[in-house]
Wavefront OBJ file of the C-alpha trace (Angstrom):
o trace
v 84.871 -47.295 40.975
v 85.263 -47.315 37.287
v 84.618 -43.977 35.261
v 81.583 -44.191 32.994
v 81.816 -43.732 29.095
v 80.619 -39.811 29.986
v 82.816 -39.301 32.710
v 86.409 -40.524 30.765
v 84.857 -38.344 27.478
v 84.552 -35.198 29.449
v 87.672 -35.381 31.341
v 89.786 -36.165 27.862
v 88.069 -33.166 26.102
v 88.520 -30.937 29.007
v 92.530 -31.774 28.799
v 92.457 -31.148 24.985
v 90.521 -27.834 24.673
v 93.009 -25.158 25.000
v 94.909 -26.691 21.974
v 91.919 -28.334 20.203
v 93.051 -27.002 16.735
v 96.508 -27.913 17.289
v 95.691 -31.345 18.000
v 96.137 -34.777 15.831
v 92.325 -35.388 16.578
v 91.089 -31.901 15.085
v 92.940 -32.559 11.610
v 91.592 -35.650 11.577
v 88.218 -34.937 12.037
v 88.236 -32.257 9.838
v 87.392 -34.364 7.139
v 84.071 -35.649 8.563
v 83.499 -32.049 9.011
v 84.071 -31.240 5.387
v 81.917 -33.890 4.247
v 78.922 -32.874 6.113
v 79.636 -29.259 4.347
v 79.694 -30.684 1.345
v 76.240 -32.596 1.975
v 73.696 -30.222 4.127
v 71.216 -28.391 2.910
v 70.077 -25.729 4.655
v 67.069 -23.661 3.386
v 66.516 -19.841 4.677
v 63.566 -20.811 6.128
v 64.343 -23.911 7.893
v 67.724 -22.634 9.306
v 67.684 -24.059 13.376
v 70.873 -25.960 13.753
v 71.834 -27.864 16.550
v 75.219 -29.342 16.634
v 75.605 -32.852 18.912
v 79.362 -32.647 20.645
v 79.960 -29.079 18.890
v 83.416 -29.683 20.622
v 84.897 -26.179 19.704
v 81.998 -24.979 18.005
v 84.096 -25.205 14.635
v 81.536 -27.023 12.702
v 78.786 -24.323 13.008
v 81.376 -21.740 12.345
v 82.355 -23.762 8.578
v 78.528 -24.005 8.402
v 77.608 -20.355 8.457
v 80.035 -19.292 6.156
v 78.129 -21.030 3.219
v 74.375 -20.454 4.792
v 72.598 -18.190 7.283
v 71.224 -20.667 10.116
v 70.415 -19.740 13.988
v 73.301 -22.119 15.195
v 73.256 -24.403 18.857
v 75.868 -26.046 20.056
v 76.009 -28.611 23.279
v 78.874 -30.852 24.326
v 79.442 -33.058 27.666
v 82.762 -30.826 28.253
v 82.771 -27.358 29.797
v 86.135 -26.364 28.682
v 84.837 -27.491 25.147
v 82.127 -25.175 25.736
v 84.060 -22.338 27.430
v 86.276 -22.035 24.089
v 83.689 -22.362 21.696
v 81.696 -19.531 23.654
v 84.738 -16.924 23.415
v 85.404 -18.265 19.953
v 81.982 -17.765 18.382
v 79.461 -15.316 20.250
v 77.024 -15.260 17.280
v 75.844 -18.744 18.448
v 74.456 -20.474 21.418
v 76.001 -23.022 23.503
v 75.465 -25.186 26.338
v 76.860 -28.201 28.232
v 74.646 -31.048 27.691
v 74.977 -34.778 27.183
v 73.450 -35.825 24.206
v 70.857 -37.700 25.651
v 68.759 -35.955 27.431
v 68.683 -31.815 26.526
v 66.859 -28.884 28.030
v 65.143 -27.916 24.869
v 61.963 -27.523 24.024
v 59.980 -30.198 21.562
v 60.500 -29.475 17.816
v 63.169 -26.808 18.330
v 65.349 -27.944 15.261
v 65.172 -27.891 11.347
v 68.646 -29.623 11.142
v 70.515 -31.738 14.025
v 74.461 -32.855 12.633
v 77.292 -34.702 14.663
v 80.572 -34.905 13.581
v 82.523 -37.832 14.529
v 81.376 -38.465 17.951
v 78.353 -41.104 17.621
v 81.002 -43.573 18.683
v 81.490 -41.697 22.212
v 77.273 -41.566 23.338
v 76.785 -44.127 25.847
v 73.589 -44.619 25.005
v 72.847 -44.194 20.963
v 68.971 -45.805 21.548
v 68.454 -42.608 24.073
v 70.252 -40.405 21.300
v 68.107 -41.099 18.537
v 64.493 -40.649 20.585
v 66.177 -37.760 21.843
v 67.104 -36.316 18.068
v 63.128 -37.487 16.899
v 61.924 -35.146 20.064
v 63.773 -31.932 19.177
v 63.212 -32.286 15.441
v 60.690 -30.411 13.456
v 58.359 -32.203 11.609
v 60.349 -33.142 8.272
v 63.653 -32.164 9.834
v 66.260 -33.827 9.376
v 69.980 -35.330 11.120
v 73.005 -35.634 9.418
v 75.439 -38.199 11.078
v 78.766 -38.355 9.975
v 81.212 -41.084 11.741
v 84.106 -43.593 11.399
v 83.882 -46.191 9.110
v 85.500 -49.226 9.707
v 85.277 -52.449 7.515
v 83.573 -55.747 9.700
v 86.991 -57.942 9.869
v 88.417 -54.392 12.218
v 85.135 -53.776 13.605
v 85.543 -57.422 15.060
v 88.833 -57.276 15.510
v 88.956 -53.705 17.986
v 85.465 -53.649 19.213
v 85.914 -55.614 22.540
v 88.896 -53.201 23.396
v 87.240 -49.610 22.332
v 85.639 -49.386 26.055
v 89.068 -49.276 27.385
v 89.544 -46.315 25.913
v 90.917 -42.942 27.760
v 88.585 -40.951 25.312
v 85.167 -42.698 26.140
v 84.747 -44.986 22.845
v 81.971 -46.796 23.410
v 81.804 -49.017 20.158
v 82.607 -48.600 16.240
v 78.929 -49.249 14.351
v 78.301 -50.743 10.788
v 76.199 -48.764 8.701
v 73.188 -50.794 9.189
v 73.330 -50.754 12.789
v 73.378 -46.914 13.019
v 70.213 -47.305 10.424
v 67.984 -49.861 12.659
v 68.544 -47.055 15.866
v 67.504 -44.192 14.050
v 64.538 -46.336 12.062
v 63.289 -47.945 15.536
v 63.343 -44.497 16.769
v 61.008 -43.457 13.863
v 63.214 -41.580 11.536
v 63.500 -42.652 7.545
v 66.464 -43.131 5.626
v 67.827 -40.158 3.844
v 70.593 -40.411 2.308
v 73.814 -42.692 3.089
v 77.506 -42.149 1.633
v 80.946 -43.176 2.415
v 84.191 -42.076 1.509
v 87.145 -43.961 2.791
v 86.767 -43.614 6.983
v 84.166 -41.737 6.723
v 80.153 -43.108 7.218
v 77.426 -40.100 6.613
v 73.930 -40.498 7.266
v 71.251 -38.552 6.497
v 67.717 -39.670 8.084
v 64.499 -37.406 8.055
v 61.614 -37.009 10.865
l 1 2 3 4 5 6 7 8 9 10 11 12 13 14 15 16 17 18 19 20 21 22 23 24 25 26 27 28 29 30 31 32 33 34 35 36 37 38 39 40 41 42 43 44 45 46 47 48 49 50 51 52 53 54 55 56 57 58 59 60 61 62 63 64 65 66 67 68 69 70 71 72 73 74 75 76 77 78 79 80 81 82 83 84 85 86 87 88 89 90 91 92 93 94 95 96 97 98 99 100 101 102 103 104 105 106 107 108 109 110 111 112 113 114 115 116 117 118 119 120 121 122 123 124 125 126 127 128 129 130 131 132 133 134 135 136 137 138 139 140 141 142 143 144 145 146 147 148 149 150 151 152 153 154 155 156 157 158 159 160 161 162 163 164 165 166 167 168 169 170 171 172 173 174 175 176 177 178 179 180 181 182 183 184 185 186 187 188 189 190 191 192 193 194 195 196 197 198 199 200 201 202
């Protein structure tokens, strides 16, 4: 029986935890990371964070350095979650796919995901998902690979062979029809090099 998208995405991040910030794919990644630091706003009042694929739990630590927020992390990996738990003890985590979450309605100010939009089997599911747990004007920051249509075209029918769980590499306006259907509005787009970053508000 083949492995689902979920199943070969938690078994790959469960290998690569121990030495996550060691790893090729953490240096990389960092700058999608830096980017969304760069572009979040986080007001004192409005300060719920919920990281999508928190991985390590790295991104919420950058975060909090530069603003106060009450800072949730889930990821599809255990060992993921096991690390970021001993790491960082002044946030919550919890193993979750990104689809379906056990949190309450309107939980969030802020939802962000780093990189990983490409891995969630189901980015329709995602984005109702994101709509449920934000607050009313809250907003998700989405910042993931860029890649120009001629590659898109080129590597798309081979990303689901993937060891990692790559599902498919979006253009822009795909990722902006989900989150619109879902009921979101544009935000704020930006690119810089390989990196996409979307911004869209409940």
């Amino acid at each position: 029986m083949m492995k689902t998208y979920a199943q070969k995405s938690r078994e790959y991040y469960n290998k690569l935890a121990e030495g996550y910030n060691d790893s090729l794919e953490a240096r990389y990644t960092m700058r999608f990371k830096r980017m969304l630091l760069d572009e979040i706003v986080i007001e004192p009042e409005k300060n719920s964070l919920l990281d999508v694929a928190c991985g390590n739990g790295s991104l919420l630590k950058m975060l909090s350095a530069k603003h106060t927020l009450k800072g949730y992390g889930i990821d599809i990996s255990e060992k993921m979650i096991d690390s970021a738990r001993a790491q960082y003890t002044e946030f919550l985590f919890e193993v979750s796919p990104c689809e379906e979450t056990s949190f309450q309605d309107h939980s969030f100010d802020i939802i962000t995901v780093s990189a990983a939009y490409h891995h969630f089997p189901d980015v329709r599911r995602f984005a109702r998902e994101a709509y449920r747990l934000l607050k009313l004007e809250g907003r998700i920051y989405i910042a993931e690979i860029y890649c120009t249509p001629l590659l898109r075209t080129l590597i798309n029918p081979f990303v689901p062979l993937s060891k990692a769980g790559d599902v498919k590499f979006y253009a822009p306006a795909e990722i902006e029809a989900n989150f619109k259907n879902a009921g979101f509005q544009i935000n704020g787009f930006n690119r810089a090099g390989q990196v996409q970053l979307h911004v869209f508000r409940r």
